[in-house]
N, C-alpha and C positions, 0 to 999 in steps of 0.2 A: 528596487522594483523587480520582482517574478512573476512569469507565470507561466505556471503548471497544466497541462494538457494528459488527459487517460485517454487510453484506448486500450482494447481486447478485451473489453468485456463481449457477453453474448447468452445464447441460452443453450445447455448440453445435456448429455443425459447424466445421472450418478455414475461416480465411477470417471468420471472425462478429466479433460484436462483445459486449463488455459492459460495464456500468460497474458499480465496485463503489465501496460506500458505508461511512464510518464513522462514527458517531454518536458524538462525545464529551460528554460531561459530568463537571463538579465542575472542578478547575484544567484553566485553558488553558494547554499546557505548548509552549515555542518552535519544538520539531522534533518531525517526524511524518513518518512512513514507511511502505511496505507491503514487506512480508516474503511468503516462499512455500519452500514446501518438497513438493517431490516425494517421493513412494513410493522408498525406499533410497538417498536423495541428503541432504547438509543443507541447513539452511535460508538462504534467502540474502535479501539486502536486494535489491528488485528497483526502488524507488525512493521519494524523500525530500525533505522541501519545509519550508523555514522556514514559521513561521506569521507571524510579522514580518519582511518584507523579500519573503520568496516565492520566494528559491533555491532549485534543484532540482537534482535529481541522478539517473541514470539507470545500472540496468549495462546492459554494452553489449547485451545479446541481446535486450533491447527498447524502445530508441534507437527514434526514427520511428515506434513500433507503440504505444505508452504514454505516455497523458501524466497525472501527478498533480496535482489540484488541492487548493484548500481554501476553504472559506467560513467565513469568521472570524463571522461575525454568525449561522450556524449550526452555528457547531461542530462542520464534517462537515467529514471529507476525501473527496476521490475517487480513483478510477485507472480512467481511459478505457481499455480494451484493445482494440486493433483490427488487423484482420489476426491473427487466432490461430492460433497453433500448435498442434498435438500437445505437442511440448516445454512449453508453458507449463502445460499440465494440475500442480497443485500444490493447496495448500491455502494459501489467501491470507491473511495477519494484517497485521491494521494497531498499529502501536506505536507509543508517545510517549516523548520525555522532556527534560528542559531543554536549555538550550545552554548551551555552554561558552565563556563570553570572547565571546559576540557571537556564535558562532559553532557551527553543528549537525553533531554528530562522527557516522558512520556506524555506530556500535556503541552498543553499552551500553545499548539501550534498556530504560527502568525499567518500563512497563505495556505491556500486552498485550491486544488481544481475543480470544474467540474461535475467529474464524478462519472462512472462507466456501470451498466447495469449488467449486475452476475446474476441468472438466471438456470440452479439445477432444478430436472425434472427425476421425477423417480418414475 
């Protein structure tokens, strides 16, 4: 049993910054990710980080502008955004769930929070 808690979302202007936070408790599960889904778009993994080992992954539209971390000994993730877009405006979810073979698949995730609302203005 998990569950995942976001916060820092909000609304800012282009160009801002924010960092958002997710609180886990109950199993520490190896992979962890933030998701986001725009108004009439689906949802996409925007990026994802082993909890042992500390691999990461990024889609490309925000390479250089995002970076995810994790504190093992607080069982929070993060996702630094900087330089924001109009485009990134979405609703942010942070999701867990095992690894497979040693290794954290980009899909399937089992829990879910939430969800925090990213709101840039231009």
């Amino acid at each position: 049993q998990v569950q995942l808690v976001e916060s820092g979302g909000g609304s800012v202007q282009a160009g801002g910054s924010l960092r958002l936070s997710c609180a886990a408790s109950g199993l520490i599960y190896a992979c962890m990710a933030w998701f986001r889904q725009a108004p009439g778009k689906e949802r996409e993994v925007v990026a994802g980080i082993a909890t042992v080992g500390g691999g990461t992954y990024y889609t490309d539209s925000v390479k250089g502008r995002f970076t995810i971390s994790r504190d093992n000994a607080k069982k929070t993730l993060y996702l630094q955004m900087n330089s924001l877009k109009p485009e990134d405006t979405a609703m942010y979810y942070c999701a867990a769930r095992p690894s497979s073979g040693g290794v954290c698949p980009r899909t399937d995730f089992r829990y879910w929070g939430q969800g925090t609302q990213v709101t840039v203005s231009s």
